[in-house]
TORVEX-803812 format. One record per residue: x, y, z negated of N, C-alpha, C, CB in turn. Coordinates in pm, whole numbers, plus 50000, padded with zeros to 5 digits. Last residue first. Glycine has a CB too. Example, Ala and Ser with C-alpha at 12.3 -4.5 7.8 and 13.67 -1.06 7.14 Angstrom:
<nodes>
512854977549292513674989449286512905000349213514084994049428;513194943149220512304955049220513204967049220511314955349095;
</nodes>
This chain:
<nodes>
501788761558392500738754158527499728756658559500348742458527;502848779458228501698776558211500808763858282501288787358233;505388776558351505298781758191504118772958173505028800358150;505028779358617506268764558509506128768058413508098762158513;503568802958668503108787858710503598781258626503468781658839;505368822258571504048819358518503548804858544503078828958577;506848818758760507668818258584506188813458509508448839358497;505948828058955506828814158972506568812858824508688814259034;505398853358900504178841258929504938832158927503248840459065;507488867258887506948861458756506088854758790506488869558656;508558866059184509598857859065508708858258926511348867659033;506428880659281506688864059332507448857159222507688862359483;506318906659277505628899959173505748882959202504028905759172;507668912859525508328919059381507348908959280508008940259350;505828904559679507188903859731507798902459566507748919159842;503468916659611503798902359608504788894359616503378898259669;503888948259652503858942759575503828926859578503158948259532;504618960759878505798955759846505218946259718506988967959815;502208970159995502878960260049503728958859985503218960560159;501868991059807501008976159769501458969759880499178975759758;503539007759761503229001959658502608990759691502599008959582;504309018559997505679019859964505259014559806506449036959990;502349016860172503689014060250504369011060120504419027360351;500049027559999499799016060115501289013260167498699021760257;500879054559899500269042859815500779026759884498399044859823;500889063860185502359063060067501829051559987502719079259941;498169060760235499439058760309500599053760236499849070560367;496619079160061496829062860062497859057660133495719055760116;497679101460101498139098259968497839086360008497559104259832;496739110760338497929106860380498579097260198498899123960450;493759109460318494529094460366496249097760382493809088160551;493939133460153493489116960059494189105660203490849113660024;494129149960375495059150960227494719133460187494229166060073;491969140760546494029145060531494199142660478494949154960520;489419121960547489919135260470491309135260491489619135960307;487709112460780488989107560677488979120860627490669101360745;483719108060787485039115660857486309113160769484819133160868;481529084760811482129086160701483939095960814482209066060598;478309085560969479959085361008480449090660902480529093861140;475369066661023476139076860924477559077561002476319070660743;473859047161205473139060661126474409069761087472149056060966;474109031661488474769041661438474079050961314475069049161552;472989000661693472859016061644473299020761534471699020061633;471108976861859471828977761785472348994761796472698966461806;469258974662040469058966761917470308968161812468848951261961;470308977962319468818979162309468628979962116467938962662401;473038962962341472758982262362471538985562305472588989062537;472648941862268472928949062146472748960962171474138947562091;471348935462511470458930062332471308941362277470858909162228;473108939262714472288945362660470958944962567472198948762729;475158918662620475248935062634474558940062608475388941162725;473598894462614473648902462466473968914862499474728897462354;470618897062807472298891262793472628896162675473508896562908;468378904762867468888891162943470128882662916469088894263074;465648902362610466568909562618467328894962711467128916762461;463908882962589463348892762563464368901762610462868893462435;464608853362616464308860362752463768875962719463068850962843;465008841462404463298838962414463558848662557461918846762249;467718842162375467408830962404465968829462415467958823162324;467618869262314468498864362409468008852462444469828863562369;466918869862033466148880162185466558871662288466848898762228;468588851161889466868848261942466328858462062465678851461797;470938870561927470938859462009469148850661997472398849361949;469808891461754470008893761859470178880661979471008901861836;469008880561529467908878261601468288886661692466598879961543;472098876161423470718860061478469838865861509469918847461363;472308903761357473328892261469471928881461522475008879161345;470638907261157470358918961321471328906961399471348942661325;471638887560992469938890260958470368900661129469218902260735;474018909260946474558889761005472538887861056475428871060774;473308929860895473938929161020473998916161053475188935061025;471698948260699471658934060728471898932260829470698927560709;471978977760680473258964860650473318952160652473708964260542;471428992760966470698986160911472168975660824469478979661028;472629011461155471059014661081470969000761000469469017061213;475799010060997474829007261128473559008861065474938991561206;478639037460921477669023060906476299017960986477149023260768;481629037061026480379042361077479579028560976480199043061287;484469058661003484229050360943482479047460935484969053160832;487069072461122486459072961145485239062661084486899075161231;490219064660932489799066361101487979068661053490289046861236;492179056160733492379072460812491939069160969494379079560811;491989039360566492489032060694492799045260808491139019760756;491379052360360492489040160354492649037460478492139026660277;488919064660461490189077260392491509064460385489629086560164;487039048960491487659057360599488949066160572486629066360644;486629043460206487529028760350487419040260471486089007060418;486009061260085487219054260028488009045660171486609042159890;483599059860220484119070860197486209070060203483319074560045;482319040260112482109043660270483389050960291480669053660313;481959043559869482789027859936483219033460076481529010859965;480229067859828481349063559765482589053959831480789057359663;477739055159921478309064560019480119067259975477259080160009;476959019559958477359033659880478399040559963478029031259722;476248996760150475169009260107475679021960034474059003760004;478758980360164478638998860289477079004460256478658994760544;478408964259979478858971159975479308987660083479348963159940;476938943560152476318948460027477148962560015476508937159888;477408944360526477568938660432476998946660276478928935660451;479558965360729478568961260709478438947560579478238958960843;481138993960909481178983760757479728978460797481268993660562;483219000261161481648994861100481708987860992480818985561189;486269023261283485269010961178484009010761175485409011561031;487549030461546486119032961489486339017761381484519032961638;490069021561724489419040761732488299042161622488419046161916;492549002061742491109006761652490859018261701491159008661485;494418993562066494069004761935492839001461892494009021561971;495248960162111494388974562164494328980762048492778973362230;496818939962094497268948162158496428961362196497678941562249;496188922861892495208916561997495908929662090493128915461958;498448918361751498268909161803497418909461921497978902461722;498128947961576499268945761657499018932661746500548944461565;495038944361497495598951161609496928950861674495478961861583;495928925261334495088921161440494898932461546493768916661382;497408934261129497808923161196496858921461326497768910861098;495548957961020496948959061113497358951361172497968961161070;494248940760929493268946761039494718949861134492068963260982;495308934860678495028929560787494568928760924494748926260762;495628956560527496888952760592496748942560711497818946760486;492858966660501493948976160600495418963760673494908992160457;492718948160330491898946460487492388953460551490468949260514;493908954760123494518943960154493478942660333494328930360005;492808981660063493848981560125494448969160171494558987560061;490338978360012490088979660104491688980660172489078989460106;490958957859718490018951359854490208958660020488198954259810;491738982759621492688969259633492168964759753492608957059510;489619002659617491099002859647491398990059686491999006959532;487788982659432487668989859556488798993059597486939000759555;489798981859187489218968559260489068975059379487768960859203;490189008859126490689002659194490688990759232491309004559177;487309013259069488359021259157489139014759194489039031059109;487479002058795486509001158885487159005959041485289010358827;489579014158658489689001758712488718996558829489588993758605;488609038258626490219038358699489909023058723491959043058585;486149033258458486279045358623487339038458687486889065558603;487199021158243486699015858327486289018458443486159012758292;490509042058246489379043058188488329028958247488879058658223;493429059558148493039048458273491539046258169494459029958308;495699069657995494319077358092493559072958120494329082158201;497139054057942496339057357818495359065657889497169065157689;497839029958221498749039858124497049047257989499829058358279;499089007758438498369010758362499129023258251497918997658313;500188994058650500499012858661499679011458527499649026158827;498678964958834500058974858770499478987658723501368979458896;497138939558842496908950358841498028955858766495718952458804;496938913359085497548915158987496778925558962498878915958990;496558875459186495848889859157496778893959068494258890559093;499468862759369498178860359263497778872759212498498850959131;501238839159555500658851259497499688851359443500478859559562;503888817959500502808820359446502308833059431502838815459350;506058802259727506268814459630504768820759616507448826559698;504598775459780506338778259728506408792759627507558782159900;501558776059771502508774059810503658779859738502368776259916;499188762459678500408754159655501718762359729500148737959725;496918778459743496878766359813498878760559792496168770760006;497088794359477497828799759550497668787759677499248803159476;493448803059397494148797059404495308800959487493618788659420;491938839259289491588820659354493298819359346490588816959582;493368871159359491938863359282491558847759379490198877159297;494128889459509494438879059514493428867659435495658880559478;494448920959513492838914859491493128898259535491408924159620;496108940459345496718930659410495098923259435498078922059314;495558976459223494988963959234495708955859366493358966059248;496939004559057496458997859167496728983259166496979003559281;496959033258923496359021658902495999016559022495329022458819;497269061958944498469052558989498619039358952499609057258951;494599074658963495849077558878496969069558852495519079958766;493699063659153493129058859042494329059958929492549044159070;493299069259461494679069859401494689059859251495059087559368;491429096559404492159086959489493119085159423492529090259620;489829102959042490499104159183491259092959291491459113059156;486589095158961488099089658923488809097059106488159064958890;483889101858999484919108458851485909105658869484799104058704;483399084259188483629099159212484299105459113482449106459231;482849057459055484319065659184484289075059192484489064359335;480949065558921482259055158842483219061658950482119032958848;479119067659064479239077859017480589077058904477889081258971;478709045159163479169053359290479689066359192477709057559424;477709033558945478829030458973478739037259077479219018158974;474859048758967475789051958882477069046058871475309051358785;473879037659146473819050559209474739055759108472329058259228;473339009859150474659014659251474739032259227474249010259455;471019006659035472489010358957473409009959018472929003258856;467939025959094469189019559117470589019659073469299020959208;466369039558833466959042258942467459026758993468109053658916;465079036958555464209036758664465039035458822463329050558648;466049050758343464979063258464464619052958596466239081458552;466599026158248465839038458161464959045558207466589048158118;468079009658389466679006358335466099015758297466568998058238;470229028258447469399020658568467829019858500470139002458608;471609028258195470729036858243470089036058359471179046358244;472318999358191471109004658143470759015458165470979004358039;474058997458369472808991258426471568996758313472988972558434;476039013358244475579019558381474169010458432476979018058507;476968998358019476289010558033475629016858175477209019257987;477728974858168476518971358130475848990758097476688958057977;479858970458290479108976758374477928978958323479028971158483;481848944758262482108965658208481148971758241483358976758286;480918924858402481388921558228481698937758150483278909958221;479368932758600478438924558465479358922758337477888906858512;480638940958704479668951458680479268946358551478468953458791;482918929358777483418943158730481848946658653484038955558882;481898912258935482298903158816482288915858740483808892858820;481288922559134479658919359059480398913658918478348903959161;484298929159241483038940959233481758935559166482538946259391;484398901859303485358909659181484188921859174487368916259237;483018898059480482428889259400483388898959283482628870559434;483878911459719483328919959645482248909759553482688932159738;486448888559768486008901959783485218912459687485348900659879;487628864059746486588867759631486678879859643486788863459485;489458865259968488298857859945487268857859884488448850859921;489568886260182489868889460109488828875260041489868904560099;490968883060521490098880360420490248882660302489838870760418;490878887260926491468886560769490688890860647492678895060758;490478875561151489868875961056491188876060966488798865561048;489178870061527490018867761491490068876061315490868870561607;486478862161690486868867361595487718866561486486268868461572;485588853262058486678850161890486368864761824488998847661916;483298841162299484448854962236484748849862129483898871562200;482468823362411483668826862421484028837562411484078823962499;478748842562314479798828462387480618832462412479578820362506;478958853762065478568857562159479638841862222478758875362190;479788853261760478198850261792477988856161928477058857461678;482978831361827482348845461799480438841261765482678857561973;485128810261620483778812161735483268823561695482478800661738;488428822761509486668816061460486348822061582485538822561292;491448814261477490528826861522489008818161562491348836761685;492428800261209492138798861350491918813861396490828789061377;495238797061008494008800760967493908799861196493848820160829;497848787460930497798781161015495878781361042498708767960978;498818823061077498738808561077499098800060932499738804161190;496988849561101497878842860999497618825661037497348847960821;496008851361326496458863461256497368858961159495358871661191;495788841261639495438837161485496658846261416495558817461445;494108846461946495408846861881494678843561691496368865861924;492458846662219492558836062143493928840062077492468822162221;490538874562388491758867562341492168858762244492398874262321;488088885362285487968870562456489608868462406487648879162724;486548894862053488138892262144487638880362234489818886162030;486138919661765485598910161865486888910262030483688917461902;487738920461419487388924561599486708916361661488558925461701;487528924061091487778910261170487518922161339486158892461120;487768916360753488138925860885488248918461020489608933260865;485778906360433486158906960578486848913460716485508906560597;485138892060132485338905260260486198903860331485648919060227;482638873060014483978873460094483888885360164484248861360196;480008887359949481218882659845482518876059883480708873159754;481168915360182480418908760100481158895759963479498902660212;481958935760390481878935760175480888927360173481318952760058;483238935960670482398929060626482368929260450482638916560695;484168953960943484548948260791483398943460712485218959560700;485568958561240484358953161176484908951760991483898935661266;486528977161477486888968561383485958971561302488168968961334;486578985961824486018982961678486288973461597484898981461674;488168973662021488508991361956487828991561836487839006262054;487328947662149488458949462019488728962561965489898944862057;483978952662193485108949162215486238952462095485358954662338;481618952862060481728946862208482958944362254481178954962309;479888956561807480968956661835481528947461942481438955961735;477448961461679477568965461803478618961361902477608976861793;476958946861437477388957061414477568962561575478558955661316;476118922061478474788934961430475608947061454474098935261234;477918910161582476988913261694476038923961636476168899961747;479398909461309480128918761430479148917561545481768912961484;477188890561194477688904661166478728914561248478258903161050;477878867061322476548875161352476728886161313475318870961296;480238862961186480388861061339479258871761336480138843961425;479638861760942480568866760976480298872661096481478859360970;477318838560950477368848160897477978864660950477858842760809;477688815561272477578821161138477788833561074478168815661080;475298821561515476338818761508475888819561317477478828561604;472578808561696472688822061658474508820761611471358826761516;470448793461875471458794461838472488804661784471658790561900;466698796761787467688797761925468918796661823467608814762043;463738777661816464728781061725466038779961832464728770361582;460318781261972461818785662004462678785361895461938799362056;457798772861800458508780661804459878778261836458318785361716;455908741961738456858745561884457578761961919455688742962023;454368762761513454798745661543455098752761684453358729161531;454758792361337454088782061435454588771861492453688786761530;455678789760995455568789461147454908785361215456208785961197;455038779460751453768790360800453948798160966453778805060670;456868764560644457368773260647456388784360699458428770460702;455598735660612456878741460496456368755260509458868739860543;454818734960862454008732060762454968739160633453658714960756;456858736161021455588745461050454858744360921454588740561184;458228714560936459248728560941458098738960958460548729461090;456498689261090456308692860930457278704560925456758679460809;456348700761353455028697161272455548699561096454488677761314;459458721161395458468706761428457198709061341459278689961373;460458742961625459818740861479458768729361462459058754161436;462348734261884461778740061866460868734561708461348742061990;466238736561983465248728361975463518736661937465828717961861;468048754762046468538744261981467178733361998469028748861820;468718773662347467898766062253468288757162167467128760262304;471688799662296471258789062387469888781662331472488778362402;472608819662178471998825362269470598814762321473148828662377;475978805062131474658811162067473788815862185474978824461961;475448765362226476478782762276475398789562179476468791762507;475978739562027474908745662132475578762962110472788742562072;476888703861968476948719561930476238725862102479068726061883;475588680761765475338681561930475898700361874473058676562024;477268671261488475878676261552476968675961679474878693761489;479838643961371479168654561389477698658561481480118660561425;479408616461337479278617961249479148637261203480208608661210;481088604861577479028599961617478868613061477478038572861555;483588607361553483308617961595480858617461639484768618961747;484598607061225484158598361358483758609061422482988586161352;487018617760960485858619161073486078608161193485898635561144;489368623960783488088608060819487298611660900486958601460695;491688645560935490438640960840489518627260920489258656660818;494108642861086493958648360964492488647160875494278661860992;493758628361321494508625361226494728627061075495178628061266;491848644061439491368633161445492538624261312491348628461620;493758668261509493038669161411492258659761293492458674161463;495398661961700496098652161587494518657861453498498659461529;493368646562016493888658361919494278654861755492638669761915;492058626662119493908628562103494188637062044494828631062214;489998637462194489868624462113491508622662075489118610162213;489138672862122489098657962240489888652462140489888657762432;487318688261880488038684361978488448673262051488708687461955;484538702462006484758691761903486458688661977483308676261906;484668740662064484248726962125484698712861997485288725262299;486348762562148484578758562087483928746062153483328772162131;488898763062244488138755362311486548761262280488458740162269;490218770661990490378778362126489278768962229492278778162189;489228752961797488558767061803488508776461914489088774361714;487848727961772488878731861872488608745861861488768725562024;487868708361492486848713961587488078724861635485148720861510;486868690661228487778688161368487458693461512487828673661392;487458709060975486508699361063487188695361217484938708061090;487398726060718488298713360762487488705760812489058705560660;485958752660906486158748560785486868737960794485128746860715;482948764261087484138772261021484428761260912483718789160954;481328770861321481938758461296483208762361234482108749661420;479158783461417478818783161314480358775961242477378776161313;479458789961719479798797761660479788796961471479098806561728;477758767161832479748764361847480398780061727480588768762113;475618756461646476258765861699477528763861686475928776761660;473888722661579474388735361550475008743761645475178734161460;471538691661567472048704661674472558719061573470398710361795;469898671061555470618670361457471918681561606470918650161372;466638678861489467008680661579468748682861555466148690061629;464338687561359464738674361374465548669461468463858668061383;463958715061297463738709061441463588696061474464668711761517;464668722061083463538729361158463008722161276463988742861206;466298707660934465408701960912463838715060973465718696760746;468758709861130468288699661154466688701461050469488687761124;469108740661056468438734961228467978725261205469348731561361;469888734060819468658742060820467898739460989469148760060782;472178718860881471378714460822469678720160824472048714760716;473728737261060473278722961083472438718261027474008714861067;474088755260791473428762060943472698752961041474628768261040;475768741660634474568751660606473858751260758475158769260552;477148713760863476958731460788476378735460730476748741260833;477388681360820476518692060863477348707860826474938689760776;477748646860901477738659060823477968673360879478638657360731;475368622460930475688631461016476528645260920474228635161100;475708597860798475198595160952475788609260996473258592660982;477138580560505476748591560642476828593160724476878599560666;478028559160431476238559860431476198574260512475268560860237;480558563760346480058550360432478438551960498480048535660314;480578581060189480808584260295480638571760366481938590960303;479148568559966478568580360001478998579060151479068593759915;481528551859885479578546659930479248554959993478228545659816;483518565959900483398555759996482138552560046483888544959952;484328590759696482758584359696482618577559862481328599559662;486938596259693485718592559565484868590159596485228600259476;487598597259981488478590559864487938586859763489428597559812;485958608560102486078593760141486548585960011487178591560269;485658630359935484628623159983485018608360003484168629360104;487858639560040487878639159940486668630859893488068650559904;487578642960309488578634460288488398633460116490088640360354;485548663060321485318650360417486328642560320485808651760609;486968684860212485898680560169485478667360228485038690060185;490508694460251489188695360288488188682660269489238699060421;492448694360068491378707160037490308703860137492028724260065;494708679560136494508679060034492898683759961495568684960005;495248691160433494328673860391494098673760211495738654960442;495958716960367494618711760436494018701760446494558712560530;498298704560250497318717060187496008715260268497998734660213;499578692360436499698685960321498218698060264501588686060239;500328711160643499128704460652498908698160537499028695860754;501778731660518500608735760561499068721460558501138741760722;504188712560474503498722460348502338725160373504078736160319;504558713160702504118700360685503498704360535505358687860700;505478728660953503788728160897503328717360818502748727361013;507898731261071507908737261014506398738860935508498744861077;508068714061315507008725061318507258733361201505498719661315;509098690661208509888700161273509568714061316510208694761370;506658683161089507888687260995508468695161099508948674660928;505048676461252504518681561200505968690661114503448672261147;506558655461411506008671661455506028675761351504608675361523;506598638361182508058645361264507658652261347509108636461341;504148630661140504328633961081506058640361051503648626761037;503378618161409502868631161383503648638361323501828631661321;505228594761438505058604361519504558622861493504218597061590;503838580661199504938589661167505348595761267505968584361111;500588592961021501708582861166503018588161151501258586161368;500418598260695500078598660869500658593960982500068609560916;498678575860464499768587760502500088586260673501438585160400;495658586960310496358579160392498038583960477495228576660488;496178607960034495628605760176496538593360244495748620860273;495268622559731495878606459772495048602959913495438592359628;494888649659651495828643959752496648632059770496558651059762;492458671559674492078652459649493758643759747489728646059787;490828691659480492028687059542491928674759585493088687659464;488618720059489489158706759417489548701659545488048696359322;487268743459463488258744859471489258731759468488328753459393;484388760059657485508750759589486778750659588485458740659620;483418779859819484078785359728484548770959579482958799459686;481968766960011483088772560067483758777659915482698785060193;480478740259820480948748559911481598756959900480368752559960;479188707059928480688711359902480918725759951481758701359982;475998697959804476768703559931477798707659885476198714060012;475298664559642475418682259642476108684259753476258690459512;474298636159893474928643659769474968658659779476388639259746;473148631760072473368620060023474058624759895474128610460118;470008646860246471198650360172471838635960097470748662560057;468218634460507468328633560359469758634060284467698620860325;468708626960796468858639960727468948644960619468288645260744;467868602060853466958611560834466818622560788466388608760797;470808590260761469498594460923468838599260980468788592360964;472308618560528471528601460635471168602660739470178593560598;474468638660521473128631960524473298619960589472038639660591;476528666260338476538647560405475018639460444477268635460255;477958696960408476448684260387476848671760440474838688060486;479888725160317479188710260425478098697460345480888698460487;480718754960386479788750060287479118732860363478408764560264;481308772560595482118763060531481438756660387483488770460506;479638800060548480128793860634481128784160519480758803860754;476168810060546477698809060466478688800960527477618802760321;473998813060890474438809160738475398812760671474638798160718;471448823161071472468823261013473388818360907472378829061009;469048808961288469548810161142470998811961144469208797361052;465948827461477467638821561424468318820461310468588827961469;463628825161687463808829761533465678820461566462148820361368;460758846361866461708831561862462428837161714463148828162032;458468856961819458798850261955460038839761962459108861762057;456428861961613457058859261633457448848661795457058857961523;453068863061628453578876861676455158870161729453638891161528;452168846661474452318843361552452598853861647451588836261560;452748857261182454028842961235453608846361359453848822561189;452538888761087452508879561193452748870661211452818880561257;452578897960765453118902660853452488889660962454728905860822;451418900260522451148908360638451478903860754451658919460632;452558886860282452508904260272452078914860407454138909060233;452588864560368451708864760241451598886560258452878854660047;454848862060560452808864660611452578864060491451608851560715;456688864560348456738872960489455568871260508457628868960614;456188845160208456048853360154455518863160249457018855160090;457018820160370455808822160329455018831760274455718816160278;459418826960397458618823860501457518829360492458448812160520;460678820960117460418833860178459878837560337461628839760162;460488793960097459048802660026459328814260105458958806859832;461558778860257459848783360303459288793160218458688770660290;463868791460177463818791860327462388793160360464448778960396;463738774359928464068789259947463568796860097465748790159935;463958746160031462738752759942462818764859984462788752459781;466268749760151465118743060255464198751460145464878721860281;467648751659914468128760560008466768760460088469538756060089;467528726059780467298744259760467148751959846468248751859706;468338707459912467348707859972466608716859921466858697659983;471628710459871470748714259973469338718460030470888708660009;472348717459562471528706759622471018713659724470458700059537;475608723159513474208733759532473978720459607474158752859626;479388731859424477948726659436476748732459452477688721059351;482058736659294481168747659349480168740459429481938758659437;485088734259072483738729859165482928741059199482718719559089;486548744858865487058747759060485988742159134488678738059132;485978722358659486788728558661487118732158803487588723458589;483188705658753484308695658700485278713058726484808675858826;480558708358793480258693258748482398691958656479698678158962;478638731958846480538731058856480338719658807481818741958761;476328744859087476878736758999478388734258994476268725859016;473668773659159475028761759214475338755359051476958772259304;471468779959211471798768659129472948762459180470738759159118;470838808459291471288809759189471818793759098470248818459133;470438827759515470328814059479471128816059395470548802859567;467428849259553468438849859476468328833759517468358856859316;465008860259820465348852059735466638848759649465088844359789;463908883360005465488879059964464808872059830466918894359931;461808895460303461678888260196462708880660154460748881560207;461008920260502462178913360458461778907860318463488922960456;460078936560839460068931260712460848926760665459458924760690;461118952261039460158953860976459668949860851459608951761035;464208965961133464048956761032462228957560998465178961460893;464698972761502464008975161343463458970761279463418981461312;465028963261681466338964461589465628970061520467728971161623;464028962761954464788973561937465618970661805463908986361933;461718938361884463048940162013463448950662015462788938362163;462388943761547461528945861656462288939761746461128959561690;462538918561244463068926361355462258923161481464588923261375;462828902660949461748902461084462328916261166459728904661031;464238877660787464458890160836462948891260959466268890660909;464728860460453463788862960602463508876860629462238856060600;467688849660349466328859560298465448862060435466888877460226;469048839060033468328835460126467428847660206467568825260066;471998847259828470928851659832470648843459972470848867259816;474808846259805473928851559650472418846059707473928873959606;475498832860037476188826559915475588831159767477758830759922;472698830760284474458842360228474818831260108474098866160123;471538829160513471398819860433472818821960344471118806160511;469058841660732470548844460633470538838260523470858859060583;466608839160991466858836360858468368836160828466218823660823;464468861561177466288858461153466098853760990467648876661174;462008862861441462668857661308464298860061263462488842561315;461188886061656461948881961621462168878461446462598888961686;457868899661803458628901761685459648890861687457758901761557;455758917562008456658909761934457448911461837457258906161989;452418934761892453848935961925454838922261946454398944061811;449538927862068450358922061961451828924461990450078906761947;
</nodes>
């Protein structure tokens, strides 16, 4: 009986049960769409948790409905969306919809803060900052509208917390999962100690977070009823895996800071792997890696390649029907949207700012310039792509000047590094070398690299990932096209927010 490794991904479109060899080959895979979130109020973004739990068994269940082994499986890990939080009871029972990462609601009647703090905080020059973070994070907004609620919770959770807690009963997450307004030490990975002003900034107790656990490490094992749900075997190993992001720079190989990682998904991503603790843009952290005490320090594009599904479904409809006609895939005809249009997109280029300005002073906000009578749904399509991959250029730059080592290699991973098109475009914008990994379910290859790790199949992640992780394609730069992004990139789209600041102002007091 071969072994086999679980990995459940618990993404923002989709759920989906991964099965992987101890080498890294995807054997099976069963993706569920989620599709019930809820807006109850203008910027909301909701989803009843205990969807998610459903979702989780059916595609469990699917996985041996089509063959495959539970008891082959040797250990299993969950990945999740990050910043998406749960309020439960005792018993774990959700006490309301989950708050997630793509809300947008405000809540800024806060207790007001010591005034010790609140003369750091100013002389710091961070009081704009923090005002914005107590305003936006989810605990405090909670307290403020729903007291009952937050009076009645025992433990609030992650995505990732939650799915452990109802595998295990076992109220245990990953130091690597812990992304969002929580009171958690990032340079540490750890809750932070009891003096930290974090304790200042949100209602938290500290009985009211999980037990956190290194990735790699046991969280607990698949109880009687998580076996029953899910067609596991009862007392299966559930190991500590990290979140999404994080797990995706372990699928992707990436051992040290020369690789830079990018992530297309509906948040996109640039991010390195770092034993060095620096933050790219303050007052954002450098996030728990999916390897113990390493960071992944991150720049973001938020509504990444959610603009890319918005592009398809509101301009895209000729291209899905000829999908339906012959039958194909309809990536194969938006790939065929970029190739008609040249670099560049005939001097149509995209600001990918899209969401909120978090209040501050001088307001950036998506734009698109250059338009002219040429420009086609090709040229726009194009340059969403463009936009996305040049605002990760600008960030990736921040994180190489900070972490002090050259890039030599990109890894895309995520929806968007299946087209050879995308591939193409982001080696020619960043003019390096541009690799995608056998497999794009990289966050799904992250968690069941730390399950190898933690069932003793593989001893350390070095060599989990040497063993399990791997190289299919290399996207080469073209000259000519990266020196045109260059110019593009210096002398149009860094200057643009700068220059577009005085009509976003005008826009805001016009319109609010």
């Amino acid at each position: 009986m071969t072994e086999t490794l679980l990995a459940i991904d618990c993404g923002s479109q989709s759920i989906r049960a991964l099965l992987f060899a101890p080498d890294g080959t995807l054997i099976s895979k069963v993706q569920k769409p989620i599709t019930d979130y809820r807006s109850d109020n203008p910027g909301w973004s909701e989803i009843d948790p205990v969807i998610l739990w459903e979702l989780l068994g059916r595609c469990c269940r699917e996985l041996w409905d089509r063959g495959a082994d539970p008891a082959a499986v040797k250990a299993m890990s969950v990945t999740t969306q990050r910043g998406t939080q749960i309020a439960v009871d005792e018993r774990g029972i959700p006490l309301r919809p989950a708050i997630t990462w793509m809300d947008e609601r405000i809540e800024d009647q806060q207790k007001p803060l010591p005034w010790l703090w609140k003369t750091i905080f100013g002389v710091a020059g961070l009081s704009r900052s923090i005002k914005s973070v107590r305003s936006e994070c989810e605990v405090n907004w909670i307290a403020v509208n729903q007291p009952g609620i937050w009076k009645k919770t025992y433990k609030f959770l992650q995505v990732s917390g939650y799915l452990n807690y109802k595998l295990t009963d076992l109220f245990r997450d990953s130091t690597g999962a812990q992304v969002g307004y929580i009171p958690f030490d990032y340079k540490k990975q750890q809750w932070a100690n009891a003096n930290h002003f974090l304790w200042k900034l949100f209602a938290f107790k500290r009985s009211q977070l999980p037990e956190l656990i290194e990735p790699g490490k046991p969280i607990g094992y698949v109880s009687e009823e998580a076996a029953q749900h899910t067609g596991m075997p009862e007392g299966l190993p559930v190991i500590s895996a990290a979140a999404d992001k994080a797990c995706e720079v372990v699928g992707c190989g990436a051992v040290d800071a020369s690789v830079g990682c990018l992530s297309y998904g509906t948040r996109a991503t640039a991010t390195i792997h770092s034993r060095k603790y620096f933050e790219v843009e303050r007052p954002l952290p450098a996030y728990a890696g999916g390897i113990p005490r390493m960071f992944t320090p991150e720049a973001s594009v938020i509504l990444g390649y959610w603009m890319v599904n918005w592009f398809k479904e509101e301009f895209g409809h000729p291209e899905q029907e000829k999908a339906r006609e012959i039958g194909s895939p309809v990536e194969v005809f938006f790939d065929d949207l970029l190739n008609s249009t040249p670099p560049g997109s005939h001097g149509l280029t995209l600001l990918p700012k899209w969401g909120r300005d978090n209040g501050r002073s001088t307001p950036v906000k998506g734009a698109i310039i250059g338009f002219g009578d040429v420009h086609t749904r090709g040229h726009i399509y194009r340059a969403i792509i463009e936009g996305i991959t040049l605002e990760l250029r600008r960030g990736l730059k921040r994180i190489e000047r900070k972490s002090g080592q050259k890039i030599k290699v990109l890894r895309v991973s995520g929806g968007g590094s299946q087209s050879d098109a995308i591939m193409q475009i982001t080696a020619d914008i960043f003019g390096l070398p541009t690799e995608r990994p056998h497999t794009f379910e990289t966050a799904g290859l992250g968690a069941a690299i730390a399950a190898s790790v933690g069932a003793g199949i593989h001893p350390d992640f070095t060599q989990a990932m040497q063993a399990m992780t791997r190289q299919n394609e290399v996207f080469e730069p073209d000259p000519k096209t990266v020196e045109l992004y260059k110019q593009l990139f210096e002398e149009v789209y860094l200057p643009m927010p700068r220059r577009l600041a005085p009509l976003n102002k005008a826009l805001r007091r016009i319109t609010g």
